[in-house]
N, C-alpha and C positions, 0 to 999 in steps of 0.2 A: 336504484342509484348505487352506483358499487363506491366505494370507500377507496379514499386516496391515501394510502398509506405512504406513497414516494414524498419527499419532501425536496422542490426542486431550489437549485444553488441559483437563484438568478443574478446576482453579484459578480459568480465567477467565471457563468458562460459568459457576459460582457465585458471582463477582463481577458478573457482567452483571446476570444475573437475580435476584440478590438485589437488587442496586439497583433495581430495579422492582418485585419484591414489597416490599421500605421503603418505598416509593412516592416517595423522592427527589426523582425526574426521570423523566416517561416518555419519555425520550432520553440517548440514550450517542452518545458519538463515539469511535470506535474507529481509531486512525491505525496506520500503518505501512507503509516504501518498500516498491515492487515488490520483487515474490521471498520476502517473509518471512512469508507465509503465511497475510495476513486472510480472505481473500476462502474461503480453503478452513477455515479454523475457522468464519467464518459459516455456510458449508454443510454442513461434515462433523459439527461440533461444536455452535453455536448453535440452530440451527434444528432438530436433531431434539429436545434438550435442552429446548427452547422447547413445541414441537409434545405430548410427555410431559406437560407441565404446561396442556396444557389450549388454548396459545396456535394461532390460527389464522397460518399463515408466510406470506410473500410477499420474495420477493427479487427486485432489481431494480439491473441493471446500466447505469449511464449510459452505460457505453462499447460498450452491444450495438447501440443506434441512437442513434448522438453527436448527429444533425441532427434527434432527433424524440422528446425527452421524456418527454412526455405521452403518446405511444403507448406506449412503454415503461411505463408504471405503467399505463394503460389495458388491455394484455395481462395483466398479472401481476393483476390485481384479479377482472379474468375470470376465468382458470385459478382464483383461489381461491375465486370464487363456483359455480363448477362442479364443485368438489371437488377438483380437480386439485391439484398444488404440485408445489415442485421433488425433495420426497424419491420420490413417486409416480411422476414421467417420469423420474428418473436411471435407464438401463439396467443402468449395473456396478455393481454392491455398494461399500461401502466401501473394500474392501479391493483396490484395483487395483492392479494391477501394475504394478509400478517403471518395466516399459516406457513406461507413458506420462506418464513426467518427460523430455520433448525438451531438448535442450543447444540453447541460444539462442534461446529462444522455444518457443510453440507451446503444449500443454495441459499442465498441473501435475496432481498429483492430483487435486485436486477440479473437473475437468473446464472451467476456466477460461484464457481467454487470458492469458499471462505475457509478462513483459518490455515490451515497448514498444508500446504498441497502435498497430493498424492503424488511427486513425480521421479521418477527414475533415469540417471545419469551416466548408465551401464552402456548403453550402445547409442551415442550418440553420433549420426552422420555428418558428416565431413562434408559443406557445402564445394560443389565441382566446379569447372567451368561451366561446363552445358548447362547443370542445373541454375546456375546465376544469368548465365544468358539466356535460357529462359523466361528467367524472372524480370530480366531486364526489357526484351519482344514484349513481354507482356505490358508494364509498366507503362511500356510507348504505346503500345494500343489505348490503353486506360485513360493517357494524356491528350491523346490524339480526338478521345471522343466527347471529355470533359475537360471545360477550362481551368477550374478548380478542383482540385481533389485533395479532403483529409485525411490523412491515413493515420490512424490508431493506434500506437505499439504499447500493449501491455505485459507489464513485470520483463522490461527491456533489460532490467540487471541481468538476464538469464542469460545475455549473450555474453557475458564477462565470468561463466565458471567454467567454459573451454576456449583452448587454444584452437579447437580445428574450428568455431565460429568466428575466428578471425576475417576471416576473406566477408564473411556474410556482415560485418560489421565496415568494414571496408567501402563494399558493393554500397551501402544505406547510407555512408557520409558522402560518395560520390554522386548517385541518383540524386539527394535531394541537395548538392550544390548545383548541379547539374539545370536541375527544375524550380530552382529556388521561386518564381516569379507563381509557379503554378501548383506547385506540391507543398501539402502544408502538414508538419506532422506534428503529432503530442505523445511524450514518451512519459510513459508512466511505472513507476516501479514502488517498492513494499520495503526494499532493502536500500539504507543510504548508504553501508557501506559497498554494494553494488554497484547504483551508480555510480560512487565516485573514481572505481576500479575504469568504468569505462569514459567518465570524464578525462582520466588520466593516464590512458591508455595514447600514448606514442606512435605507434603506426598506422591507428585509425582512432582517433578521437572522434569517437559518433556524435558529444556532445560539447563540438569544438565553440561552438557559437549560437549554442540553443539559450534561452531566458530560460532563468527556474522560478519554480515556485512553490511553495510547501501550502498542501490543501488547508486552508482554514479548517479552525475547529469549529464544530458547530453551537450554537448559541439556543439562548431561549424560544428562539423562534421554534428550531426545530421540534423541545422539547411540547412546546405548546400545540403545531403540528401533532403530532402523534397524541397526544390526551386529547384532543378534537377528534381522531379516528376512532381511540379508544370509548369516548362517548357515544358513537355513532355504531359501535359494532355491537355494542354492549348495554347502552343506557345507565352508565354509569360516570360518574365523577372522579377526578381525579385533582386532589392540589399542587398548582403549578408550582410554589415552593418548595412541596417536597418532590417532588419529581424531579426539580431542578438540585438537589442535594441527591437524588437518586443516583442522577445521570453524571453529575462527579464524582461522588463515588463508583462509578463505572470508570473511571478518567476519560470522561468523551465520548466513550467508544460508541456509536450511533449503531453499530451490529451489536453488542449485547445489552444496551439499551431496548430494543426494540425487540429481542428472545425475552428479557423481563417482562415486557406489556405482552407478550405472547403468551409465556406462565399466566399471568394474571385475569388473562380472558378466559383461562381453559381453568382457573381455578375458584375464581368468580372472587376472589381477594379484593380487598380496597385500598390497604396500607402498602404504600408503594416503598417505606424505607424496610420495614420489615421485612420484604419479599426484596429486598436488594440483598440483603445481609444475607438471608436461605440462599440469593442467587449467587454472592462472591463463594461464600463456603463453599459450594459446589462445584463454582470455577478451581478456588483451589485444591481442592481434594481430585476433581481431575485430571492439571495442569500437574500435578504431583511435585508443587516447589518445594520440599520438601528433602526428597530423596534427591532432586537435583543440588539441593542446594547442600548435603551431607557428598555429595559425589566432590566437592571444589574443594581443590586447596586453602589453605587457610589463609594467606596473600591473595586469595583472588575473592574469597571472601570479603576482605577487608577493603577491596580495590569496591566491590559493589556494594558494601556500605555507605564510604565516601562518595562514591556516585549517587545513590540514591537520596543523600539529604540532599544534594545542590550546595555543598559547601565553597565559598568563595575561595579562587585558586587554582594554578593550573596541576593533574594530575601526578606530576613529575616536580613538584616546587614540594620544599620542607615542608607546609602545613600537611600535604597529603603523605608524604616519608614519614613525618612522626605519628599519624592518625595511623598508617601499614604499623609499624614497628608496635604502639601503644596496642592496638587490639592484635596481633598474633604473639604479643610478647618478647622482642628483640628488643635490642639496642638499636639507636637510631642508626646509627654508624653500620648497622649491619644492612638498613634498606638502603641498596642504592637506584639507582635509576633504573639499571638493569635490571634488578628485580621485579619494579613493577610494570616494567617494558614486558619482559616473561608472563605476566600474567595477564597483562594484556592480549598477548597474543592468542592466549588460551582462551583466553573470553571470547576475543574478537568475532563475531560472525553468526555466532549460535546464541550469545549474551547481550550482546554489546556492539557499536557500532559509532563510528567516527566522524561524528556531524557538521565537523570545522575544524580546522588547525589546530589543534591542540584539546580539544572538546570533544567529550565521549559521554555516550547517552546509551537506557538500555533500547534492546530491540524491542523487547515484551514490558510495555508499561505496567500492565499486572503484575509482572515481576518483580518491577522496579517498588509499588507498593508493599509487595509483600515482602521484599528487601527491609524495607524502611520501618516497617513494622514488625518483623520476624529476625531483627542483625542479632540475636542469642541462641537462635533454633538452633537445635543441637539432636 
């Protein structure tokens, strides 16, 4: 009997797909940072879930070919008119082995690159006409053979860091107004200040009238999931207590959660807070916050202090002017708006990211700890 180590969302596939049998919206946006798990509920959980009801699947990684699209959806449309999909070519079952959750990168359960992608923005092509009408012949095939079809778009932000994938963001609002009745997409992305570059995007707003939704954090269920695997691989015990103080000191993260119970089978440990502690130090000594955090201005320092307590107030109102001025040492009278508008910017996209009108959050929650914990690191 092989060990289930997937821990399935059943909650959220009947929130997805009921919103498209309502017929609402035939588009969801599903967000949520690296490591917490979208991309392998897409795979492990939506898409067979989908495929049961009837739906024909296509899933599609912008970060499999960052410089080229359209060939990306042009392959996946193929495979689905050939009969092929991604549950057909998966080689391992569901149920894989914990071995292949890598510490710092590499493949997560659901057989996806993690962590920080490897991808290069140097030569990126320019979708054509022809190659779009291609894409489009194909698409009507696709429709023509199936009445329903899901189509998958993950780390969708990717089409809002050039201008030449304009047209191809264009092509994707028009198809699925187009097919509204028949074509059902879920766009997934890692970066909020991405999608909201292409919510807000003016001459093609791909997500003019898609429902959002921010992936739940996972709960004790899951925690308890995985110590039931962990029993099973191991013959050993683990308390859901502290496992459950493990796994928020992880802040959620269900991918380094699960690289812990991976350390701890291969090292035959019991104390699961102890082996959290060995596993942050590690996280940060590789993540190097550190020398990033010695690289920032001393405004911008101060901007991700303030952020990292959660202090009530908006970013630009006096409490946070006098909090900038008191830790870099000014006069109040010398922060003004502009200033930490400046540092914002500098944060923006690599630190920090813009979660609502006036509300700004970091991108790397480990960060944001070690922020909140380290504001004298020197």
């Amino acid at each position: 009997m092989q060990i289930q180590w997937h821990y399935e969302r059943s909650r959220l596939i009947t929130t997805v797909l009921s919103g498209f049998e309502a017929g609402l919206s035939n588009t969801i946006t599903l967000f949520a940072p690296r490591r917490m798990g979208k991309t392998e509920f897409v795979l492990y959980d939506l898409i067979p879930a989908a495929g049961e009801k009837g739906y024909k699947t296509l899933y599609v990684s912008f970060w499999e070919n960052p410089d080229d699209p359209v060939s990306s959806l042009i392959g996946a449309v193929d495979r689905a008119i050939s009969g092929s999909s991604w549950l057909k070519r998966r080689k391992a079952p569901e149920s894989r082995s914990i071995r292949e959750v890598k510490v710092g990168g590499g493949v997560n359960p659901a057989g996806v690159v993690s962590g920080q992608a490897a991808v290069s923005f140097n030569d990126a092509v320019a979708p054509d006409s022809q190659s779009l009408s291609n894409l489009r012949s194909k698409f009507t095939r696709l429709l023509a053979i199936h009445p329903r079809v899901l189509l998958c778009l993950d780390e969708v932000q990717h089409l809002a860091t050039r201008e030449s994938f304009e047209p191809l963001v264009h092509f994707l609002r028009t198809l699925i107004d187009e097919h509204r009745e028949r074509l059902f997409v879920v766009y997934t992305g890692s970066s909020r200040d991405g999608l909201r570059q292409l919510f807000s995007r003016r001459k093609a707003p791909l997500f003019r009238s898609t429902s959002q939704i921010d992936l739940p954090d996972l709960d004790a269920g899951f925690v308890q999931h995985i110590l039931s695997a962990f029993q099973q691989a191991t013959g050993r015990s683990l308390d859901l207590a502290s496992a459950m103080r493990a796994f928020v000191a992880l802040n959620r993260v269900p991918w380094d959660f699960r690289a812990l119970i991976e350390i701890m089978i291969l090292s035959g440990e019991t104390d699961i807070l102890a082996a959290t502690d060995r596993y942050r130090e590690v996280q940060i000594e590789e993540s190097d916050y550190l020398s990033t955090w010695k690289s920032l201005k001393s405004v911008d320092r101060a901007v991700l202090v303030w952020l990292s307590r959660e202090r009530e107030g908006g970013l630009y109102q006096e409490g946070a002017k006098q909090f900038v001025a008191d830790y870099v040492g000014m006069e109040l009278a010398d922060v003004s708006v502009h200033t930490i508008q400046n540092a914002v910017k500098r944060l923006r996209g690599e630190h920090i990211c813009q979660v609502d009108q006036g509300v700004w959050d970091f991108e790397d929650s480990h960060f944001k700890t070690w922020v909140a914990e380290n504001k004298d690191a020197d």
